[in-house]
C-alpha positions in Angstrom: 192.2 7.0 144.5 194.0 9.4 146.9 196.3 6.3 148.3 199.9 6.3 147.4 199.1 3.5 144.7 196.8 1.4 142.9 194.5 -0.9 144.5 193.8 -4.2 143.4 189.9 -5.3 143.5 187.9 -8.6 142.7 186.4 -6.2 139.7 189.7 -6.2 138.0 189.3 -10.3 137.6 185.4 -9.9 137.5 184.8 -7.5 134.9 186.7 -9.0 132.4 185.2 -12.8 133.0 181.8 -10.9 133.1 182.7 -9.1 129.5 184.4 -12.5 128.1 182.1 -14.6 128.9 178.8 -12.7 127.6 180.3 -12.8 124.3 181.1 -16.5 123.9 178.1 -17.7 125.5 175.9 -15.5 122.7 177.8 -17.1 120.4 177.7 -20.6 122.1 174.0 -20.3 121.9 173.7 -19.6 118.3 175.8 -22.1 117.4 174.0 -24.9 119.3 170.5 -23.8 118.5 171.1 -22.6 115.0 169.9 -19.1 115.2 171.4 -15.8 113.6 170.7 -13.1 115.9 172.3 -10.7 113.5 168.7 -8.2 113.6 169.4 -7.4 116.5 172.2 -5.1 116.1 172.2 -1.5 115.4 170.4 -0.5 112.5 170.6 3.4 111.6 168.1 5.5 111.9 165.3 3.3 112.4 162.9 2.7 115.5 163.9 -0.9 115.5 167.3 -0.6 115.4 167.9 1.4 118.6 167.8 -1.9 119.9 171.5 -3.0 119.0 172.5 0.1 121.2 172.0 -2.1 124.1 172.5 -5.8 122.4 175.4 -5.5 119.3 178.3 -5.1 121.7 177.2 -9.3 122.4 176.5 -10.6 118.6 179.3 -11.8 116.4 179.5 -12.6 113.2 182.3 -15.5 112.8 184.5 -17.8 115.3 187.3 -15.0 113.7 185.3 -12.1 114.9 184.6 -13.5 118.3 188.1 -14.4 118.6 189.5 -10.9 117.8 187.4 -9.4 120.0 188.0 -11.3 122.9 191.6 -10.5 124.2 191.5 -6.9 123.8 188.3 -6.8 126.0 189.8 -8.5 128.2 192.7 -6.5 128.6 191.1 -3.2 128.0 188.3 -3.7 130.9 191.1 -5.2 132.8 192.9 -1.8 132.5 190.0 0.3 133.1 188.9 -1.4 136.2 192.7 -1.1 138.0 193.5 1.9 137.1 190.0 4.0 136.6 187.8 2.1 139.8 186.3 4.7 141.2 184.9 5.5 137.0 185.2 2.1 135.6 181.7 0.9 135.6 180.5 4.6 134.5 182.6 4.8 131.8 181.9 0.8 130.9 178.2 1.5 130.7 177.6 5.0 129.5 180.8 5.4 127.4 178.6 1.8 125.4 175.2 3.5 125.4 176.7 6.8 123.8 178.8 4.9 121.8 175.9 2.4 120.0 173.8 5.8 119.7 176.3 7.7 117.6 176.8 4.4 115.4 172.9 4.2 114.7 173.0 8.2 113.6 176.0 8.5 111.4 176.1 4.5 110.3 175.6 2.9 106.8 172.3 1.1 106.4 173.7 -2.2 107.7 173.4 -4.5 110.7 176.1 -3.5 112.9 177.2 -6.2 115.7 180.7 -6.6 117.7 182.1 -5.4 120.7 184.8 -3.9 118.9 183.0 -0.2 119.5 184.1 -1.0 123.0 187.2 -1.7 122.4 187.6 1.4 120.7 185.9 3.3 123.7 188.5 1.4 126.3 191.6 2.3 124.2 190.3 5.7 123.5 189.3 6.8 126.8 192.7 4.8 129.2 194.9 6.7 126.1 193.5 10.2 126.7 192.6 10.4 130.3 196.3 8.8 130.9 198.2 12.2 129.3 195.2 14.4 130.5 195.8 13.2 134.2 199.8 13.8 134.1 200.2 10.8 136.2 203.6 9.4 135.3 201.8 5.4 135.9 199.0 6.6 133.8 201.1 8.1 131.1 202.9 5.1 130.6 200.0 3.7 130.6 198.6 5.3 128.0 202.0 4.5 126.1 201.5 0.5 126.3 198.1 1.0 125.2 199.6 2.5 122.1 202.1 0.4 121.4 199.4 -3.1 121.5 196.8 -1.9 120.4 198.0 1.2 117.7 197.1 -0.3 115.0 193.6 -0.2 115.6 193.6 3.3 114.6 193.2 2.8 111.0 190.7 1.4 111.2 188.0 4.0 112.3 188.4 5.3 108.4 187.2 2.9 105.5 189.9 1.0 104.6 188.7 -2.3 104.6 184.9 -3.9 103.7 182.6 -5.3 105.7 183.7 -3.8 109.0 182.3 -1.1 110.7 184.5 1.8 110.6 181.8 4.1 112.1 181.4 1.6 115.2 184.9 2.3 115.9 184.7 5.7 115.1 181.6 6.2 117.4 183.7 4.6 120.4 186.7 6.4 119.8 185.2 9.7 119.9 183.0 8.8 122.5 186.2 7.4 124.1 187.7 11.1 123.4 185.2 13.0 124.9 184.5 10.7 128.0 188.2 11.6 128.8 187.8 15.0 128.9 184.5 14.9 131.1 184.9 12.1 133.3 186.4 13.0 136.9 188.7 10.3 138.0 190.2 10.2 141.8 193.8 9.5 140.2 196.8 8.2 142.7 199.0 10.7 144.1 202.6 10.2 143.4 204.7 9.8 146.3 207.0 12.1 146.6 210.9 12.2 148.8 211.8 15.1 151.0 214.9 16.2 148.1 211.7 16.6 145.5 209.8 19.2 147.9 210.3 23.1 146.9 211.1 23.9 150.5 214.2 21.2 150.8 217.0 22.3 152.2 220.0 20.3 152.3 221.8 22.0 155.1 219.2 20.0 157.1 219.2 16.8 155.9 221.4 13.8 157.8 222.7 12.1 154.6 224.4 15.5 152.7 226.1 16.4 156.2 228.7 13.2 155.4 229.7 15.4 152.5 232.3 18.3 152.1 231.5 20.9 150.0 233.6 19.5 147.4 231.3 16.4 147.2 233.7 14.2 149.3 232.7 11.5 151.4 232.9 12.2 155.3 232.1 8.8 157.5 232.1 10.5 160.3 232.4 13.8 162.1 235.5 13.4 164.6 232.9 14.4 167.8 230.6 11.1 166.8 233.7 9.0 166.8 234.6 8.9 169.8 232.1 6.7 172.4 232.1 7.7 175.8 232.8 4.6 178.0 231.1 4.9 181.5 232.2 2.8 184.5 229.8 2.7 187.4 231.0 -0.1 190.9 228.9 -1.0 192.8 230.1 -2.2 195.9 228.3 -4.9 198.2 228.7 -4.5 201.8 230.0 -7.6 203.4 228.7 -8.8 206.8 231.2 -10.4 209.3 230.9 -13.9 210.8 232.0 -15.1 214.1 
């Protein structure tokens, strides 16, 4: 974006509904048909399992699961999509890809399902690029994405069972790295005539109402005084008899 701000786009609402509902409706579906589509998440280093690469991020194991998932996708691809348009979808797409391939190299021998390794490639990649770009929006960007969603961190290390720390892990890096390749068009920030290096304030109207002591002058003397103008005209008037 080269504009003065951020532009808001249908993708911003879209993107997020897409992402949502993808998720629940997988679910919905093996709940009313009584499947377990479990197999088809990323299983390491096996033929069979690059499959998950493309279908984990859309398998859940539990209502709980699901549930945790689902607002910070939301939020996250929300985020991406208003602030990162013109690499959204790039980063969306590829950053998952990459992301599901590094879980099926350095994974456990496990099923691994969720869309948590997106998560962790949305937070990792709007945290990053925001203090790489030195955009004062995106930085504190970056900071509210820290202070929601901070926690997560601990979680790309071992710490609890039967969650899969090296999904996270694999998004976060691939979060990481995606921040320092990916070129964004980031919003120029605006900036006043007093912030420029070649200011001067000899030449600005606003300084000239003060003295050089800093006190208020409403008016130079000269601009006080209004110059009234009279002009007659005078109308000839014609005789009658």
């Amino acid at each position: 974006m080269n504009s003065d701000g951020f532009k808001f786009s249908n993708a911003v609402v879209l993107a997020p509904m897409v992402a949502v509902l993808s998720i629940w409706i997988v679910f919905w579906v093996e709940v009313q048909f009584g499947i377990n589509l479990n197999d088809y998440g990323v299983y390491p280093r096996t033929l069979s399992g690059l499959k998950g690469v493309i279908f984990s991020p859309f398998i859940h194991g539990s209502i709980k699961h699901l549930y945790n998932n689902t607002i910070p996708l939301a939020v996250l691809t929300a985020f991406l999509f208003y602030f990162y348009q013109s690499a959204a979808l790039r980063v969306l797409l590829f950053g998952t890809l990459a992301s599901g391939l590094l879980t099926w190299a350095i994974a456990r021998p496990s099923f691994h399902i969720g869309a948590s390794g997106v998560i962790y490639l949305l937070a990792s990649f709007i945290f990053f690029k925001g203090i790489l770009a030195k955009n004062y929006r995106l930085v504190a960007l970056s900071l509210v994405v820290v202070f929601i969603y901070g926690s997560m961190i601990w979680y790309i290390f071992p710490v609890k069972d039967g969650i899969s720390w090296e999904g996270h892990l694999a998004g976060f890096v691939t979060g990481l790295v995606l921040a320092f390749v990916t070129r964004v068009r980031v919003a120029e920030v605006r900036k006043y005539d007093w912030e420029r290096e070649d200011f001067n304030e000899e030449d600005d109207p606003f300084l000239k109402h003060f003295d050089e002591h800093g006190n208020f002058i409403e008016m130079a003397p000269e601009e006080t005084q209004q110059k009234i103008e009279i002009k007659y005209h005078y109308k000839e008037s014609s005789d009658e008899d």
